[in-house]
C-alpha positions as CSV (number, residue, x, y, z in Angstrom):
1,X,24.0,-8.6,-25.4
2,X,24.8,-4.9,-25.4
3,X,27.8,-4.0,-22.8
4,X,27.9,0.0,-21.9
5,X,30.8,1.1,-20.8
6,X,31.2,3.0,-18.3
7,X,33.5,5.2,-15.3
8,X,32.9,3.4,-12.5
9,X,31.2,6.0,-10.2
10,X,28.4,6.4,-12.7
11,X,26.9,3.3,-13.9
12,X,23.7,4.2,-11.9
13,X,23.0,6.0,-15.3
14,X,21.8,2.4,-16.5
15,X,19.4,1.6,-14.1
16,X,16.3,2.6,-16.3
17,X,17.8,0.5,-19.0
18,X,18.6,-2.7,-16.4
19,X,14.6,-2.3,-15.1
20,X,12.7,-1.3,-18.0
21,X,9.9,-3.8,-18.4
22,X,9.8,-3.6,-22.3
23,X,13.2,-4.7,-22.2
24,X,13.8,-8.2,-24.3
25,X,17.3,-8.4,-24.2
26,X,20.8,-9.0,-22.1
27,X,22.7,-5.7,-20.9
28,X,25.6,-5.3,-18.6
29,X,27.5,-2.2,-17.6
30,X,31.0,-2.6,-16.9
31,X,34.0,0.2,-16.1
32,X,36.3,1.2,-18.3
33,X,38.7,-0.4,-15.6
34,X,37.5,-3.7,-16.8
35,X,37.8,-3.7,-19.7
36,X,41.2,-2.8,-19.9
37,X,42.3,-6.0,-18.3
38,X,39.9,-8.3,-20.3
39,X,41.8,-10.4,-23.1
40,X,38.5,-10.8,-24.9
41,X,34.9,-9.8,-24.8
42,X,31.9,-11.4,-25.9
43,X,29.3,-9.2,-26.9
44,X,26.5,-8.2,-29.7
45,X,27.4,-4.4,-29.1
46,X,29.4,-2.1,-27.0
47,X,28.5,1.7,-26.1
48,X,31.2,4.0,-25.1
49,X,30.0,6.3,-22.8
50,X,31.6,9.2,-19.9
51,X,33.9,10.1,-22.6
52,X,34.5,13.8,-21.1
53,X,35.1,12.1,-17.9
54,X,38.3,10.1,-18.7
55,X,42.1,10.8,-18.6
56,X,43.2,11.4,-21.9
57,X,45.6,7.8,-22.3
58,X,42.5,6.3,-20.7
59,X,40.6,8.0,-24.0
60,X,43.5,7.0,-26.1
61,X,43.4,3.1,-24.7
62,X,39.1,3.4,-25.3
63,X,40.1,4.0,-28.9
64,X,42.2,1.3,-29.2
65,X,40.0,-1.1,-27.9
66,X,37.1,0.4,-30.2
67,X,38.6,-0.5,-32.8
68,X,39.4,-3.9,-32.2
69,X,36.2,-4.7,-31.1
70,X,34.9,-3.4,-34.9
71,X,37.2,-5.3,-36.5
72,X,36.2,-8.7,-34.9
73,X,32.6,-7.4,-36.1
74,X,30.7,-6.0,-32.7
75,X,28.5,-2.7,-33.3
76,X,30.5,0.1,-31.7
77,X,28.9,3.2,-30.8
78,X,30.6,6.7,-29.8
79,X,34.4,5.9,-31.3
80,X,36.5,7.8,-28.7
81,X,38.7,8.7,-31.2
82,X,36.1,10.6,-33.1
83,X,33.5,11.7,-30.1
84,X,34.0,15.8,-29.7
85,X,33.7,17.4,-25.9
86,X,32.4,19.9,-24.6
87,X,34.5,22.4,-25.4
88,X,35.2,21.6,-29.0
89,X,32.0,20.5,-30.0
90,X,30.3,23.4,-29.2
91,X,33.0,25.2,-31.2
92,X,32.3,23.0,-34.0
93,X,28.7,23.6,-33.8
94,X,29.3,27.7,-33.7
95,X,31.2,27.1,-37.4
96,X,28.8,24.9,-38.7
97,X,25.9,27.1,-38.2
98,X,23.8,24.8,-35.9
99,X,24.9,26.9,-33.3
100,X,25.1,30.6,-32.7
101,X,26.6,31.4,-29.5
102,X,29.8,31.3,-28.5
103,X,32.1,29.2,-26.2
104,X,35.4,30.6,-24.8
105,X,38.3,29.1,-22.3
106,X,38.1,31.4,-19.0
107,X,41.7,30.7,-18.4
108,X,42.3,33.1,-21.4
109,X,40.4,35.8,-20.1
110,X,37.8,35.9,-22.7
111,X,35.6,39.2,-24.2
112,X,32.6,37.3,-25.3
113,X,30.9,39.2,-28.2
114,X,27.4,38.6,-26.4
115,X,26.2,39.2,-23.4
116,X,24.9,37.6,-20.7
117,X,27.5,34.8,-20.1
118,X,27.8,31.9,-17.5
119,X,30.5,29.9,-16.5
120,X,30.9,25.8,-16.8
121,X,33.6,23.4,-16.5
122,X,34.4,21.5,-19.5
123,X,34.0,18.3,-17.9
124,X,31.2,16.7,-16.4
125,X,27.5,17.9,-16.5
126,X,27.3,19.1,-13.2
127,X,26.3,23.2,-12.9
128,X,28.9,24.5,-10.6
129,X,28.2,28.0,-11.0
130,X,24.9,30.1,-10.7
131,X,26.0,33.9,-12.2
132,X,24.6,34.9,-15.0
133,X,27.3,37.2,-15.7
134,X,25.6,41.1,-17.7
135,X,28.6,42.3,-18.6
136,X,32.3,42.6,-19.2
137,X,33.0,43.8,-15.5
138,X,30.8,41.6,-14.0
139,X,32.7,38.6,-16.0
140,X,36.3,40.4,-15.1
141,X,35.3,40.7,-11.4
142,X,33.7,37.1,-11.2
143,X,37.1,35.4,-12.9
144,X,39.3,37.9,-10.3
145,X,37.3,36.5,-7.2
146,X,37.5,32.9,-8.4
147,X,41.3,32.6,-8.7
148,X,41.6,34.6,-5.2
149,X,39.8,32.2,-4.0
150,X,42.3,29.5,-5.5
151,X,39.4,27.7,-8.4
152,X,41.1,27.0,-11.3
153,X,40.1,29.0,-14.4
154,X,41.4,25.4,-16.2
155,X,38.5,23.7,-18.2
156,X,36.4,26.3,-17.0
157,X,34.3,27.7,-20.1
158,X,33.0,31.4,-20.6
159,X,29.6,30.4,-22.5
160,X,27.2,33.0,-24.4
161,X,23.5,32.4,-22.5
162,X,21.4,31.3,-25.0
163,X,17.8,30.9,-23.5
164,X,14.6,32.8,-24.2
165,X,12.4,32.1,-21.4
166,X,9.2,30.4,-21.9
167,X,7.6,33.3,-19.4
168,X,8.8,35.3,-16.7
169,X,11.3,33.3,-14.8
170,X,10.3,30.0,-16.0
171,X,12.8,28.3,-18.6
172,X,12.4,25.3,-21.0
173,X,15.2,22.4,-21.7
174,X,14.5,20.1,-24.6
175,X,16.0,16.9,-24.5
176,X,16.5,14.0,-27.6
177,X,17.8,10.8,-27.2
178,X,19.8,9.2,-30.4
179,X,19.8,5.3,-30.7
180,X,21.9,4.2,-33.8
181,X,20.0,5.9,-36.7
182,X,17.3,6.4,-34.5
183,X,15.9,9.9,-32.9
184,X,14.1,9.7,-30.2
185,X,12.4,12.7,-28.6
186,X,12.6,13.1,-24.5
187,X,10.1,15.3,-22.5
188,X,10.7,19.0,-22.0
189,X,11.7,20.2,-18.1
190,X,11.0,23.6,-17.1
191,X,12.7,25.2,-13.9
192,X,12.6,28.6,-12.2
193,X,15.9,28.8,-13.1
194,X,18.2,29.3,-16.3
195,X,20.3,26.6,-15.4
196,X,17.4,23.8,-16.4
197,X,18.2,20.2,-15.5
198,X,15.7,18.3,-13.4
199,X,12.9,20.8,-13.6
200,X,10.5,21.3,-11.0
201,X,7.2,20.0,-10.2
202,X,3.8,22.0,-10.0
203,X,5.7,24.6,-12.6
204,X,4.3,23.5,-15.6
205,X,0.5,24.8,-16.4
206,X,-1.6,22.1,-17.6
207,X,-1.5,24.2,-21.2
208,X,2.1,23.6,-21.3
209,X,1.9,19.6,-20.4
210,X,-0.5,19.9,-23.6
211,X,2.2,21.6,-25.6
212,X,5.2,18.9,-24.4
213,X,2.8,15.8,-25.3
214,X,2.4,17.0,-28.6
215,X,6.1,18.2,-29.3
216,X,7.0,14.1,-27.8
217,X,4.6,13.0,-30.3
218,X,5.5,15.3,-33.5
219,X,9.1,14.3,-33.0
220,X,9.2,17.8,-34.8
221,X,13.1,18.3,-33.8
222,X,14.5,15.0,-34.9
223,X,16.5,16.0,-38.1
224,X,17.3,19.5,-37.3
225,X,19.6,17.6,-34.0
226,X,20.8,14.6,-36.2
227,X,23.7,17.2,-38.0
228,X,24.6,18.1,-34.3
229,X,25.0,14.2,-33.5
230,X,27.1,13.5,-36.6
231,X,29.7,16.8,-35.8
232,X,29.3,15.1,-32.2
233,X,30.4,11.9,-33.5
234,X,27.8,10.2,-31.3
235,X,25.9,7.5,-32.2
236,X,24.5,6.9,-28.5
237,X,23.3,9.6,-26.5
238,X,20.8,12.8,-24.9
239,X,21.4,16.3,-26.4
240,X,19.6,19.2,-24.3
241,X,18.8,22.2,-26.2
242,X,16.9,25.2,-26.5
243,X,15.7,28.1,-28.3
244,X,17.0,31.2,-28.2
245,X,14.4,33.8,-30.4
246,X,13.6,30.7,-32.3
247,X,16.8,29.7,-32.7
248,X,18.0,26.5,-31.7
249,X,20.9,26.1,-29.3
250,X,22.5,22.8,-28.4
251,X,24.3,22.7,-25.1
252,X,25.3,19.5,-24.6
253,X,25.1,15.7,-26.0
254,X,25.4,13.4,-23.1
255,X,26.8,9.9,-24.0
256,X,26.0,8.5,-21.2
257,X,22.1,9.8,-19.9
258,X,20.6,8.5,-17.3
259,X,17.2,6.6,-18.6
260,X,14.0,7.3,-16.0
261,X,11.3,4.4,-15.7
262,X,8.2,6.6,-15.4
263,X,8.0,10.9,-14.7
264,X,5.5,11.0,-11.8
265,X,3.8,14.0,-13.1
266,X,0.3,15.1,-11.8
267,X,-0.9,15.1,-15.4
268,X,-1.7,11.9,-16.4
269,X,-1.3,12.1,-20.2
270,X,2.2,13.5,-19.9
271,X,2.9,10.4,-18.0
272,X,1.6,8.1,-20.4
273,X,3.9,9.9,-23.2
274,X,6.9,9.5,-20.9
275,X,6.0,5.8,-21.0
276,X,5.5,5.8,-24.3
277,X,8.5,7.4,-25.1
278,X,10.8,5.1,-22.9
279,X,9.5,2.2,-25.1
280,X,10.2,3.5,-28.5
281,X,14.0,3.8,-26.3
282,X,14.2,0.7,-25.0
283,X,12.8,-1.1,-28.1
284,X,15.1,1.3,-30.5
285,X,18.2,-0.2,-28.0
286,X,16.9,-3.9,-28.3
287,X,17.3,-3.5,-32.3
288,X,21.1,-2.5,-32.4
289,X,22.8,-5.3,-30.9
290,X,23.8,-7.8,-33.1
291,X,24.9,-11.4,-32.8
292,X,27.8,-12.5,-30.1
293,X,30.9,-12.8,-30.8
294,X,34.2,-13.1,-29.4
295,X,36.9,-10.5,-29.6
296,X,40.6,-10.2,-28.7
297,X,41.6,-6.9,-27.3
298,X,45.0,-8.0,-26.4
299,X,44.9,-4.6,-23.4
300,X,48.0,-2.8,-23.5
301,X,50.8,-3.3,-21.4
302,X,51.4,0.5,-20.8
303,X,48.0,0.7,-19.8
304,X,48.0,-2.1,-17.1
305,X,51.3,-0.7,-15.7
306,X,49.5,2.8,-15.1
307,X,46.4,1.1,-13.2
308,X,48.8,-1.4,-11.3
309,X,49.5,0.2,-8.0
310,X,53.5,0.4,-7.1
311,X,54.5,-0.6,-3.4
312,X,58.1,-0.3,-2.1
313,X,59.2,2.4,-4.1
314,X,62.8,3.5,-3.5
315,X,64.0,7.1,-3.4
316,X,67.1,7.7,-4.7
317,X,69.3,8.6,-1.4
318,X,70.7,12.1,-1.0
């Protein structure tokens, strides 16, 4: 049994997981709300996941939990005590050299070193904004019309673009999945756009299906991500990246992806790798749950009294 753990609005992320048909094994999602008021768990493994989308004595009480859990024995993956966000994560990629563009808070009014920039909030995966921003005035004039306009510059982040298109207006995402030690490659989107997420169909020439089916097979960016997993502290997850004039760029590691069942392509072969790829996913998943056992994790009090609503509340009287 393997329990993910998840906010409650996004447990739809497991739903390739739940249907896969090379799955052997028992999996349950459950909210983080749950677990909190459990007194024990029974379980072979437990994944953290939607760590950037908690509170922070909601991440505090995850931690707490994690911890127990590893002491009664269970497989833990993504501590939440050790896991980096967005924010700092990508600064801890820019000074270990993995990465080398830059991240900046918008709040503080940044004056990025390189240019283009975008803006992103800091929590979530969600694009929100669609400038890609030339210059310092542009950037100035963009942050000026979004306050006026009464968006909080909070957890929004000024980020270096870091994307060489694949050909004129057609840009590449690279996705790979990690699965305890495992590195698994996903298949490359492309989109008409240089905010890639879904990508688009009928974009992709039947050269560059070619290309991605070889690059899923080869596997050839497996140990060059695994340092950015570690700094990550994620033991579970999907990092999208990309090249920029060779060079890689990571821009996020998801902890809690959603898994597809098939790509429904109109090239045959780069279904077939898709397939083959959510095996090697599904069967790397099966092989890191251990035995069940039964753990205490005694949920704090101060945590059930902030999730227990208050009626009758009493205002002091003037």
């Amino acid at each position: 049994m393997i329990h993910f753990i998840t906010t409650a609005e996004h447990a739809y992320t497991l739903k390739g997981i739940r249907k896969s048909p090379y799955r052997t094994f028992d999996v349950t999602g459950r909210s983080y709300d749950w677990l909190f008021r459990q007194s024990t768990i029974s379980t072979g493994a437990c994944v953290f996941t939607d760590l950037d989308r908690l509170r922070y004595f909601e991440l505090a009480e995850a931690a707490t939990v994690c911890r127990r859990l590893r002491e009664a024995g269970v497989r833990v993956f993504n501590d939440p005590a050790r896991v980096l966000l967005r924010y700092d994560l990508l600064s801890r990629l820019r000074a270990l050299g993995i990465n080398d563009y830059r991240v900046y808070p918008a709040a503080q009014r940044p004056r990025p070193e390189r240019f283009p920039v975008f803006l992103k909030c800091e929590e979530g995966h969600s694009q929100h904004f669609f400038d890609v921003l030339e210059d310092q005035s542009a950037l100035d004039a963009c942050l000026d019309k979004l306050r006026d306009e009464g968006v909080p510059l909070t957890r929004v982040l000024v980020t270096e673009f870091a994307n060489t298109p694949l050909r004129d207006g057609v840009y590449r995402r690279h996705t790979i999945y990690r699965v305890g030690s495992a590195m698994l490659p996903g298949n490359t989107v492309l989109e008409d756009s240089p905010f890639v997420k879904y990508g688009r169909r009928g974009l992709a020439t039947d050269a560059e299906f070619e290309e991605i089916i070889a690059e899923m097979a080869a596997n050839p960016h497996a140990e060059l991500l695994r340092p950015a997993f570690e700094a990550a502290g994620v033991d579970y997850g999907r990092a999208d990246f990309g090249f920029r004039d060779g060079r890689l760029a990571v821009y996020e590691i998801n902890t809690n992806p959603s898994i597809g069942l098939k790509a429904g392509a109109r090239h045959a072969d780069f279904n077939a790798a898709v397939d083959r790829g959510m095996r090697a996913f599904i069967e790397a998943l099966g092989g890191v749950a251990g035995p069940r056992i039964r753990a205490r994790i005694a949920p704090s009090r101060w945590h059930a009294a902030r999730l227990r609503p208050v009626f009758g509340l009493r205002l002091p009287q003037p």
